[in-house]
TORVEXFI-620244 format. One line per field, with one value per residue (C-alpha): x, y negated, z; residue number from 1; residue in three letters. Coordinates in Angstrom, 2 decimals. Each point is the difference from the previous one (the first is absolute). Layout:
<sites>
px = [X / ...]
py = [Y / ...]
pz = [Z / ...]
rofi = [NUM / ...]
vexvex = [ala / ...]
</sites>
This chain:
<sites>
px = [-5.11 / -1.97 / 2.79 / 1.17 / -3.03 / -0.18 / 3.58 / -0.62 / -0.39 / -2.83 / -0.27 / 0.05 / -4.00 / -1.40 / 2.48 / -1.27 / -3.31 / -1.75 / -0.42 / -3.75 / -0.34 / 2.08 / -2.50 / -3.05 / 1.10 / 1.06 / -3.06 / -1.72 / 2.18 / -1.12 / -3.34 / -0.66 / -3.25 / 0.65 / 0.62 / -3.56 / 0.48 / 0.41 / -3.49 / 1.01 / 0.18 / -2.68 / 0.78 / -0.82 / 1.74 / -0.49 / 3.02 / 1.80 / 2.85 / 0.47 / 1.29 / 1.61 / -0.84 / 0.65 / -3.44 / 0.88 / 1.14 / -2.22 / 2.22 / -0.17 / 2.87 / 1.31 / 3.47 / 0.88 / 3.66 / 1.96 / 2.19 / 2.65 / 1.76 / -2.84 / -2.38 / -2.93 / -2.09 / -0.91 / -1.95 / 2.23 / -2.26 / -1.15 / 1.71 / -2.26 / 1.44 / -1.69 / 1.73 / 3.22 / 2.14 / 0.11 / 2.88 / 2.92 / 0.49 / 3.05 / 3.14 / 2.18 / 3.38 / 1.17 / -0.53 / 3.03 / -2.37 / 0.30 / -3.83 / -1.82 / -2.17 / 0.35 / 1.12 / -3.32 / 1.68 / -0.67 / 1.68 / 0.62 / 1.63 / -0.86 / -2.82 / 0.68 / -3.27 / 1.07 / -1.08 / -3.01 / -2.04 / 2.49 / 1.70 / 3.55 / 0.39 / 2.81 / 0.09 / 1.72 / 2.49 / -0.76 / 2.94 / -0.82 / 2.57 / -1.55 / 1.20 / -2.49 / -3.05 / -1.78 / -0.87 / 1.90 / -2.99 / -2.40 / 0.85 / 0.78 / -3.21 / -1.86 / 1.89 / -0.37 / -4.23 / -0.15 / 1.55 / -1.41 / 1.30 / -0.76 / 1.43 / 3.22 / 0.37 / -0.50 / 2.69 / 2.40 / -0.45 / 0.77 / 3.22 / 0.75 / -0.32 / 2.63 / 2.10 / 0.21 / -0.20 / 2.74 / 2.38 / -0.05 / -0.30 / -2.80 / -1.37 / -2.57 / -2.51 / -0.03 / -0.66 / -2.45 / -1.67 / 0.39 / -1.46 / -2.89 / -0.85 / 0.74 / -2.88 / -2.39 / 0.16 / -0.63 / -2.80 / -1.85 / 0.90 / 1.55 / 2.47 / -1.32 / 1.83 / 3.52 / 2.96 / 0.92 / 3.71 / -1.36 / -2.76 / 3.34 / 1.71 / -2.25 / -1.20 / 3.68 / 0.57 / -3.19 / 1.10 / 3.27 / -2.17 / -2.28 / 3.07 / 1.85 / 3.44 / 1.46 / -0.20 / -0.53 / -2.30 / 2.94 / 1.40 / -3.13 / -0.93 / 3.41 / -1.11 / -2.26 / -0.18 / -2.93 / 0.25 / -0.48 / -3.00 / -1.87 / 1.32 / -1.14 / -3.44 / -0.27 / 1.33 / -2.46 / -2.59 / 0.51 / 1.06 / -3.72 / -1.81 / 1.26 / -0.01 / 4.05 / -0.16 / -2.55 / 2.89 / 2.44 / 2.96 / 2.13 / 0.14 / 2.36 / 2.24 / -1.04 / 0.05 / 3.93 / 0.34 / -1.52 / -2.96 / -4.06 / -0.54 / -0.64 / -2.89 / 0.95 / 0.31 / -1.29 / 3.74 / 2.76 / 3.43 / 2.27 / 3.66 / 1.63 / -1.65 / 2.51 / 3.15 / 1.23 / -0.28 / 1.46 / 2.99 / 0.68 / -0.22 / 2.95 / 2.14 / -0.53 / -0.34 / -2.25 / 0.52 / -0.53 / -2.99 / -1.19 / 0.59 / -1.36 / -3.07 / 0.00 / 0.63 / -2.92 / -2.75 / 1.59 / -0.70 / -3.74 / -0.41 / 1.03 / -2.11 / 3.22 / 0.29 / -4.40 / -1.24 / 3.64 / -0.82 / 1.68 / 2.55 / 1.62 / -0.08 / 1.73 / 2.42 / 1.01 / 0.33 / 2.51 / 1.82 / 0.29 / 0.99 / 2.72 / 1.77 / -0.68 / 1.71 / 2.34 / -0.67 / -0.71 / -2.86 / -0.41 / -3.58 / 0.30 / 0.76 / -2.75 / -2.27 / 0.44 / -0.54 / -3.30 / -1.87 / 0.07 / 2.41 / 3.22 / -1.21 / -3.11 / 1.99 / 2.29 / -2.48 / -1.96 / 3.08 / 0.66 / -3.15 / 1.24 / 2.67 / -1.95 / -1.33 / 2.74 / 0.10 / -3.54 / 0.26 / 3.61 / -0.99 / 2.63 / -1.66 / 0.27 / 3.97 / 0.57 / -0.83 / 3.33 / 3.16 / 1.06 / -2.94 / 1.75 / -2.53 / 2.77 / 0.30 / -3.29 / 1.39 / 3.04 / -2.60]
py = [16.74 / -2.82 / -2.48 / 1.74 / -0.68 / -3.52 / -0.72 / 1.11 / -2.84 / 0.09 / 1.20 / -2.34 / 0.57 / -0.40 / -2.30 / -3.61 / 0.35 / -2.76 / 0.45 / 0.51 / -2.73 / -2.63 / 0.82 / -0.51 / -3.28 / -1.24 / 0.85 / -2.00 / -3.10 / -0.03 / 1.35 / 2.97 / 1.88 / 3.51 / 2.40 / 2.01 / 3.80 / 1.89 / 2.29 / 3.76 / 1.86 / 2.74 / 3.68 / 1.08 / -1.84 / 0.89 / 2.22 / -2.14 / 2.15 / 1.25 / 3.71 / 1.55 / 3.60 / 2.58 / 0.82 / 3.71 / 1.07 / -2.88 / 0.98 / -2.59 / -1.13 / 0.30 / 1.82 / -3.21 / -0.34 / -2.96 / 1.27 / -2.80 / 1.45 / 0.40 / -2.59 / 2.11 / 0.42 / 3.29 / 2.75 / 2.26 / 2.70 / 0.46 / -2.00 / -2.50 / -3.54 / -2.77 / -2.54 / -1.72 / -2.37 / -0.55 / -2.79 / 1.37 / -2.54 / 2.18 / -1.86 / -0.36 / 1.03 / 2.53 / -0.55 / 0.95 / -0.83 / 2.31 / 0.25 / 2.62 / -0.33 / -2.20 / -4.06 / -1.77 / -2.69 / -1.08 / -3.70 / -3.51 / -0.13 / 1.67 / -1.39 / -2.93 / 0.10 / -3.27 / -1.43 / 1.89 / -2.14 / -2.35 / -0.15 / -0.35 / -1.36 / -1.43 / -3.49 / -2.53 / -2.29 / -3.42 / -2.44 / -3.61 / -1.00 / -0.52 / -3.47 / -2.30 / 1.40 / 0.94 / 3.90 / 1.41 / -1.41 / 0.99 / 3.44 / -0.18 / -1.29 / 2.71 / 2.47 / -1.20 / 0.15 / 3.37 / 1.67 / 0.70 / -2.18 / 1.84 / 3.23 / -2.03 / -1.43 / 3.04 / 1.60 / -3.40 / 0.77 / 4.15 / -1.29 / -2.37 / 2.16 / 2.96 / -2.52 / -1.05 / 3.15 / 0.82 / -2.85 / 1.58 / 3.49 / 1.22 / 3.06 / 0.95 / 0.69 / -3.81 / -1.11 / 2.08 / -0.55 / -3.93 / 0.35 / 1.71 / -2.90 / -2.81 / 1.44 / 0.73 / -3.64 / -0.80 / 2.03 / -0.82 / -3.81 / -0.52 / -2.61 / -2.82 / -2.89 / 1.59 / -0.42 / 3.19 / 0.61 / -0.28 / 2.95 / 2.07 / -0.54 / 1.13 / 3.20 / 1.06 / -0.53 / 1.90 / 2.57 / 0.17 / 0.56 / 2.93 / 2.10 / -0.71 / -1.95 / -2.19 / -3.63 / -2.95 / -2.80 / -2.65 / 2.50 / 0.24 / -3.56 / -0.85 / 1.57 / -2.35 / -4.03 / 0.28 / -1.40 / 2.67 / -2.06 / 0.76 / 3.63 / 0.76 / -1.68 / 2.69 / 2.53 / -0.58 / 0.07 / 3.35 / 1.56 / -0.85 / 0.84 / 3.57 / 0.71 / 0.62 / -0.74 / 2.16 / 2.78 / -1.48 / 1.24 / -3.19 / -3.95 / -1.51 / -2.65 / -2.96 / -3.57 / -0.58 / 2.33 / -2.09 / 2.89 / -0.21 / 0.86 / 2.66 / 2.19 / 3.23 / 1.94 / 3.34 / 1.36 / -2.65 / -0.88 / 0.61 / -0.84 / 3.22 / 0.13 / -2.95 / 1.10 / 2.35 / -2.30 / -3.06 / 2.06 / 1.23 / -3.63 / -0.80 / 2.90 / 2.11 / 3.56 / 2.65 / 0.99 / -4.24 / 0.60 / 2.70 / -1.57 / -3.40 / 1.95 / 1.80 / -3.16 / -1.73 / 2.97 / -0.67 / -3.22 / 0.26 / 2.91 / -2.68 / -2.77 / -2.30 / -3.03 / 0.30 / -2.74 / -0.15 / 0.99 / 3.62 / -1.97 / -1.62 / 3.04 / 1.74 / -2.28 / -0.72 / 3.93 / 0.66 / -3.21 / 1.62 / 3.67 / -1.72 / -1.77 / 3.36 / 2.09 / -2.58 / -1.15 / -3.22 / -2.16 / -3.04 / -1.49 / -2.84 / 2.95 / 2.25 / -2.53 / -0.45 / 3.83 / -0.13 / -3.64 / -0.93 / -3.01 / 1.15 / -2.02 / 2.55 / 2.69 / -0.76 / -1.02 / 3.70 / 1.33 / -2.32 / 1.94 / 3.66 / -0.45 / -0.25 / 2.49 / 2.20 / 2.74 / 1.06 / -0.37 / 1.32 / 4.12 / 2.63 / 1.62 / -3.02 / -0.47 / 3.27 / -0.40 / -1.89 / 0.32 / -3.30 / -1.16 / -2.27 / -2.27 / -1.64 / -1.69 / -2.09 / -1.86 / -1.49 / -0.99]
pz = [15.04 / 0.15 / -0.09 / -2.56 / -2.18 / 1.26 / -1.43 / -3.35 / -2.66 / -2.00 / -3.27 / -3.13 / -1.37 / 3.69 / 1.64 / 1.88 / -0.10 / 1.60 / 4.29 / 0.13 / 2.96 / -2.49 / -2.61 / 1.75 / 1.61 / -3.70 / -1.55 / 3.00 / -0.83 / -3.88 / 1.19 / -2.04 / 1.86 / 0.80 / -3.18 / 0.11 / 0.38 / -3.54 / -0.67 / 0.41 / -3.89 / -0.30 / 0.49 / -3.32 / -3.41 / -3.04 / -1.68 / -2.80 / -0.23 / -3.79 / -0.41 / -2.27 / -0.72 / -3.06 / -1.48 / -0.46 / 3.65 / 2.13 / 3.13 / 2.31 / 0.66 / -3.06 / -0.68 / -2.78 / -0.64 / -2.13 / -2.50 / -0.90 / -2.63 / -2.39 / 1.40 / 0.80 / 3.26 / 0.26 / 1.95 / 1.57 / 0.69 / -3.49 / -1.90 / -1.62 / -1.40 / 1.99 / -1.29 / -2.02 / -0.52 / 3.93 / 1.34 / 1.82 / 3.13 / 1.78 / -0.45 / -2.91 / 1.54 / 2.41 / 3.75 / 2.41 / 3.05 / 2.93 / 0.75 / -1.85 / -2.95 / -3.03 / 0.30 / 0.07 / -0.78 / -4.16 / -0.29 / 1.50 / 3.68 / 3.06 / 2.16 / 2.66 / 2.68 / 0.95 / -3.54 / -0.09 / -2.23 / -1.43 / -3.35 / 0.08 / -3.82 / -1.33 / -1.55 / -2.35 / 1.65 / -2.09 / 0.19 / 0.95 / -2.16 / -3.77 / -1.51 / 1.39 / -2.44 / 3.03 / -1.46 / 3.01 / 2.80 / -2.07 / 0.07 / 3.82 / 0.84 / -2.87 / 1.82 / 3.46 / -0.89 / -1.92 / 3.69 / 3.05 / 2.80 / 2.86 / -0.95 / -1.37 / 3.31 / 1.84 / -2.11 / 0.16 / 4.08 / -0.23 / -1.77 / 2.82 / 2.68 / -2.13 / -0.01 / 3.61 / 1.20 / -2.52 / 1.45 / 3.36 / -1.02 / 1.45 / -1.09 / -2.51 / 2.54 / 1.32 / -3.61 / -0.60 / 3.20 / -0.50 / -3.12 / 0.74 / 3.17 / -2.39 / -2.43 / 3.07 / 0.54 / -3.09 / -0.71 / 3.50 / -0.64 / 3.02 / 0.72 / -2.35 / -0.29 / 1.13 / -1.07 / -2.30 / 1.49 / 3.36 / -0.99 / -1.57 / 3.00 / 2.53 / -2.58 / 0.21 / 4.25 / 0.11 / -2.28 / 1.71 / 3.41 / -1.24 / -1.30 / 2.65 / -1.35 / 1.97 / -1.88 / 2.62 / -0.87 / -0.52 / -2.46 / -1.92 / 0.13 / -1.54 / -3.11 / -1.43 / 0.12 / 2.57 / 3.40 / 2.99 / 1.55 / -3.59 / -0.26 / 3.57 / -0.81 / -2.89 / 2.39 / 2.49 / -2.08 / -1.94 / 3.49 / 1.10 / -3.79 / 0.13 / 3.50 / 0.33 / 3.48 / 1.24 / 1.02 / 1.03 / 2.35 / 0.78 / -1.05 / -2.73 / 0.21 / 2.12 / -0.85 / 0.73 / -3.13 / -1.95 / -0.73 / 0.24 / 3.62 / 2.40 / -1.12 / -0.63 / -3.53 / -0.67 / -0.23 / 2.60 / -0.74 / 2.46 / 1.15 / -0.84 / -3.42 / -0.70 / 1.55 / -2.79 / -3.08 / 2.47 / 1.15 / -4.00 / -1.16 / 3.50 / -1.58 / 3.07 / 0.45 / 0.58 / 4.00 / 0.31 / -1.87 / 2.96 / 2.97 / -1.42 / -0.76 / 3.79 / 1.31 / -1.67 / 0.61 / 4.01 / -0.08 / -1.41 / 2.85 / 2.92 / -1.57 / 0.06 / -2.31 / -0.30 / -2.65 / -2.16 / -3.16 / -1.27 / -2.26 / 3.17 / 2.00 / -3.02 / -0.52 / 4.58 / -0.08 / -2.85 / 1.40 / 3.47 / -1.85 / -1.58 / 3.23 / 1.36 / -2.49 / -0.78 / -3.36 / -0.13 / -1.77 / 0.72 / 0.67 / -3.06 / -2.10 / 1.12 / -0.02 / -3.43 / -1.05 / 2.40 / -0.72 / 3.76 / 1.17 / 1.93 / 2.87 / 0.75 / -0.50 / 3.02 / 1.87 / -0.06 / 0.58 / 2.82 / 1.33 / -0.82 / 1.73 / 3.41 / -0.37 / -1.98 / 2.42 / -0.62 / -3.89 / -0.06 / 1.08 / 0.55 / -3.25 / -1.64 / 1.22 / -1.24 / -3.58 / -1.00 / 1.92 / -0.45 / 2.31 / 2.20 / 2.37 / 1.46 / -3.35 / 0.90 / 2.85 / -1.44 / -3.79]
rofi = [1 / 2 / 3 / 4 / 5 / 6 / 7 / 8 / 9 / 10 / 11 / 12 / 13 / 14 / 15 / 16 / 17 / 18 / 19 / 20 / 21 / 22 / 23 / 24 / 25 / 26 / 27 / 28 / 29 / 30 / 31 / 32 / 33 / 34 / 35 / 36 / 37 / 38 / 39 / 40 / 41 / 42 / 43 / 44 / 45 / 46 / 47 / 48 / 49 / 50 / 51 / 52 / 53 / 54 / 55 / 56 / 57 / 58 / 59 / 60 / 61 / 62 / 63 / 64 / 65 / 66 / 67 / 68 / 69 / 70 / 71 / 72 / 73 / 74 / 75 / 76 / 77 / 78 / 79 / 80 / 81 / 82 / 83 / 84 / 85 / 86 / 87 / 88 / 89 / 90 / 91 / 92 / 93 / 94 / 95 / 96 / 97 / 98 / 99 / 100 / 101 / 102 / 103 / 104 / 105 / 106 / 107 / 108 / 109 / 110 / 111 / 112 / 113 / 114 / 115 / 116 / 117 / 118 / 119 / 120 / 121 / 122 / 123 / 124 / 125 / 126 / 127 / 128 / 129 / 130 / 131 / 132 / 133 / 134 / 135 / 136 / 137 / 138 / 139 / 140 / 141 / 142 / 143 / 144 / 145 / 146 / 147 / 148 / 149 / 150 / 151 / 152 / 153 / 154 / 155 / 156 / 157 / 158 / 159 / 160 / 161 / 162 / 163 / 164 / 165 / 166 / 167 / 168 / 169 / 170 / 171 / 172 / 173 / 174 / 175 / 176 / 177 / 178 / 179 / 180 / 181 / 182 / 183 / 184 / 185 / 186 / 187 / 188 / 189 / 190 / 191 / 192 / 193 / 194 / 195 / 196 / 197 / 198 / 199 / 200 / 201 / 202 / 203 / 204 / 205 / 206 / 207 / 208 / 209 / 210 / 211 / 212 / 213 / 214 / 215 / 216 / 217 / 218 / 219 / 220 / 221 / 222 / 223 / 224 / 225 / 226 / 227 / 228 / 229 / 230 / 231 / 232 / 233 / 234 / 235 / 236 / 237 / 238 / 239 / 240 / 241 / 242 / 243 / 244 / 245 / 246 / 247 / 248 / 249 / 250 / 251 / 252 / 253 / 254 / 255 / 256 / 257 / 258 / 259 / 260 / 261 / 262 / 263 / 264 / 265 / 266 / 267 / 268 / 269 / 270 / 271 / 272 / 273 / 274 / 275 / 276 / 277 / 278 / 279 / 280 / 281 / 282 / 283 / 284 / 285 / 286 / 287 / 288 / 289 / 290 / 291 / 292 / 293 / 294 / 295 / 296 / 297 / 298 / 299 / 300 / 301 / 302 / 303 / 304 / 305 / 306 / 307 / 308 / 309 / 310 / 311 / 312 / 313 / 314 / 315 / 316 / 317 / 318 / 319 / 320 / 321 / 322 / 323 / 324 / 325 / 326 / 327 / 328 / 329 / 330 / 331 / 332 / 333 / 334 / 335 / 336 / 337 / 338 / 339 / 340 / 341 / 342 / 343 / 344 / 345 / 346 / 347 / 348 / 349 / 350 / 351 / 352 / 353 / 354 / 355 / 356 / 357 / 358 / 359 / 360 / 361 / 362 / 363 / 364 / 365 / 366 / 367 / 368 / 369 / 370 / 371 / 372 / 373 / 374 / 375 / 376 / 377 / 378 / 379]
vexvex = [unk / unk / unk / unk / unk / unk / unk / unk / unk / unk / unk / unk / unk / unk / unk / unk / unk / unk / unk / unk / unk / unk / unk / unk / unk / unk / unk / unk / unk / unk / unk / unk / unk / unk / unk / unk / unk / unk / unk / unk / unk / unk / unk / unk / unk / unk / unk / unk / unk / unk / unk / unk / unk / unk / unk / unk / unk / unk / unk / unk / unk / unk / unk / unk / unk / unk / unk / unk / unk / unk / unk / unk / unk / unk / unk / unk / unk / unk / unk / unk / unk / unk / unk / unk / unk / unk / unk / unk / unk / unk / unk / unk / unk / unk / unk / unk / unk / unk / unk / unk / unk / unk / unk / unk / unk / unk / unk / unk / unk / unk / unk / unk / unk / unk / unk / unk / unk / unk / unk / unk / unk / unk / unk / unk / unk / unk / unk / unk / unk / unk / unk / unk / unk / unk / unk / unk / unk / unk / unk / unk / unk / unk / unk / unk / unk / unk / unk / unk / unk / unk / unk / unk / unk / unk / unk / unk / unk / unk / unk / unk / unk / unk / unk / unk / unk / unk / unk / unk / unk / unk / unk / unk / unk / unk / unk / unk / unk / unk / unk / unk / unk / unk / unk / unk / unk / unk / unk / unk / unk / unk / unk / unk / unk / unk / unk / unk / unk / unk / unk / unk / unk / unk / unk / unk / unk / unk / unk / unk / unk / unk / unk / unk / unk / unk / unk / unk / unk / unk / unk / unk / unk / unk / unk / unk / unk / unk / unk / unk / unk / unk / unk / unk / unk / unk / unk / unk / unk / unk / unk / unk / unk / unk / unk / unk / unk / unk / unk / unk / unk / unk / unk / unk / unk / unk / unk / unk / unk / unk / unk / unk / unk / unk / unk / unk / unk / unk / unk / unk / unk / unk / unk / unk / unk / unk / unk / unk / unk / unk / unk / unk / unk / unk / unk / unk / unk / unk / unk / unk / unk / unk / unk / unk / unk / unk / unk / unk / unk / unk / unk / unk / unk / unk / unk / unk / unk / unk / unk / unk / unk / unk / unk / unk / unk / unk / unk / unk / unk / unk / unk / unk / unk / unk / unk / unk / unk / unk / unk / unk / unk / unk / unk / unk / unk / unk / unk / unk / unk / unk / unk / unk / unk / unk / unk / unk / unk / unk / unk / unk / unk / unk / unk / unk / unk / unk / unk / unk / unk / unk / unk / unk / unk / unk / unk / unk / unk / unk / unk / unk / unk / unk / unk / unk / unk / unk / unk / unk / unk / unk / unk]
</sites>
C-alpha cells in the first residue's frame, strides 16, 4: 500500500513544492534569517457575519427561499417579501451534465489550475510591414509596454511545452505535469540565467518520470535546440529543489546514454518499460514483445550487464529475441529505433550470450515456439 501511495503523481494545486532541506540551505546562501514564528489568533473574535432574517417569524435559521421567476426573496414560513428584483446567476442554457444539481457553470471557459492567476487574453497581431512610416513599431513597442511580460512569457513557455509534448505524443498528463514544474520554477526563481529550452526540456523528462512514460533523455533533449550538458544542469537542479530523489527505487541512464547521471528518481526507468514501443516501431509482434520483456526483468534479477544504461539493455535483448525466434533485425537498424550505436548493442549481447543459459529459462523458452537457442551460435 505504501508503494502504492508513493507512485502516485501529485496533484496539480500541491505539486513540487520546494524539499524543505533545499529550502533552508537556499535561504542560507541569500541569507534570509529564520522566518519568526506567526503569534497564535485569540480564542474569541468578534462575529462579522451579516444575517438575514424575516422580521415577522425571527426563526433562526431562517426558512428564506429565492424565487426566480418573479424576482422576490421571500419567507417561506410566512410568506413575507424580503426583497426584489434579486439577480438570477444559474446558467442561461440547459445542462446535460451527469452530476446532480444545476451547472454552476454561468460563462467563459472551464477552469485550468495550472493558470491559476494568469490572464490568458488575446491580442492584436501588428504587421511589421507598414510602408516605411514607422506607425507599425510604434504600436509594437505601445503594445509590448501596456502587457505584462512575465505572464506573456510564462504563457509563450505553456505553449512550447503542448507542442513538444504534442510532436511525440505524449499524453495530457505529461503536459500538464510539465506545465505545472515549469511555473514552480518560475515562481521560486530558480534556475536564473538558463537557457529556457533547456528548463522545457528537463520539465518534460521529469514529467515523463513522475507519470511513469517511458521517454529517454536523448529523446527529450532532441526536442529543443538545447545541448544535453545544459538540460541535465536544469535537470539536476529541479531534481534537488523539489526533492524528486528522495524515493527513489533504481538509477537512470548513465553517462554512455548521454543522460544526467546516476542518482536515483522518485519513480526509475527501466529496460522493459522500453521494449514494447521499440519492438512496435521494428514492426514486431506481441509474443516478441513478452519474452523481450521476461528476458529483460531476468537479466535485472541476475545483475548481468550492471552500469549499461536501460536503453542498451532494451535494445541487446530484443536483438537476441529476434536471432532466437528467427526474425531478423539487424543491430544498425535497431540502433537507430533505440538511440544507442550498433556497436554497443553487440557488444551486450556478446555478454548475454555467456551467460544465455541462465537468462534463457525453460519458462522463458516456452513462451514462443519458435525459440530456437541454437540460432545464437551460428549469429
Amino acid at each position: 500500500m505504501a508503494e502504492e501511495r508513493q507512485a502516485t503523481p501529485p496533484s496539480l494545486s500541491d505539486a513540487f513544492k520546494l524539499s524543505p532541506r533545499y529550502a533552508a540551505e537556499r535561504a542560507a546562501q541569500l541569507g534570509d534569517s529564520a522566518p519568526q514564528p506567526k503569534k497564535a489568533a485569540p480564542n474569541f473574535l468578534p462575529d462579522l457575519n451579516v444575517r438575514l432574517t424575516c422580521p415577522e417569524c425571527r426563526t433562526v435559521p431562517p426558512n428564506i427561499i429565492e424565487e426566480f421567476a418573479s424576482g422576490d426573496l421571500v419567507c417561506a414560513d410566512c410568506g413575507l417579501v424580503l426583497g426584489d428584483r434579486i439577480v438570477d446567476t444559474r446558467s442561461e442554457w440547459r445542462t446535460f451534465a451527469n452530476e446532480d444539481g444545476d451547472d454552476p457553470s454561468r460563462v467563459g471557459s472551464v477552469t485550468n489550475p495550472i493558470l491559476d492567476g494568469i490572464t490568458e487574453q488575446l491580442e492584436s497581431r501588428i504587421a511589421v510591414r507598414d510602408g516605411g512610416t514607422g506607425t507599425s513599431r510604434d504600436l509594437i513597442r505601445t503594445m509590448t509596454r501596456s502587457s505584462a511580460p512575465r505572464e506573456r512569457s510564462i504563457l509563450e513557455a505553456f505553449d512550447s511545452i503542448q507542442n513538444k509534448c504534442d510532436s511525440i505524443h505524449l499524453p495530457r498528463t505529461v503536459s500538464d505535469t510539465a506545465k505545472q514544474a515549469y511555473r514552480r520554477v518560475e515562481q521560486e526563481k530558480l534556475l536564473r540565467g538558463k537557457h529556457t529550452d533547456a528548463i522545457i526540456a528537463a520539465a518534460i523528462y521529469i514529467a515523463c518520470r513522475v507519470n511513469r512514460v517511458p521517454r529517454t533523455f536523448p529523446e527529450v533533449c532532441a526536442l529543443t535546440s538545447a545541448r544535453k550538458q545544459q538540460v541535465a544542469r536544469c535537470f539536476r537542479e529541479m531534481k534537488e529543489a523539489f526533492g524528486l530523489n528522495a524515493t527513489g527505487t533504481g538509477s537512470i541512464e548513465d553517462e554512455s546514454a548521454g543522460t544526467p547521471g546516476g542518482a536515483p528518481l522518485g519513480l526509475a526507468m527501466g529496460a522493459t518499460d522500453l521494449v514494447a514501443r521499440y519492438c512496435n516501431h521494428l514492426g514486431l509482434d506481441m509474443s516478441i514483445v513478452r519474452v523481450t520483456e521476461a528476458i529483460t526483468t531476468r537479466i535485472h534479477e541476475l545483475g548481468y550487464l550492471a552500469g549499461r544504461s536501460p536503453i542498451t539493455i532494451a535494445a541487446a535483448s530484443i536483438y537476441m529475441v529476434t536471432i532466437l525466434v528467427d526474425e531478423p533485425r539487424t543491430a544498425r537498424r535497431i540502433s537507430v529505433t533505440a538511440g544507442v550505436s550498433d556497436v554497443t548493442i553487440k557488444h551486450s549481447f556478446k555478454e548475454l550470450y555467456k551467460v544465455q543459459s541462465e537468462v534463457l529459462t525453460p519458462e522463458i523458452i516456452a513462451k514462443d515456439p519458435r525459440i530456437d537457442v541454437s540460432r545464437l551460435e551460428r549469429a
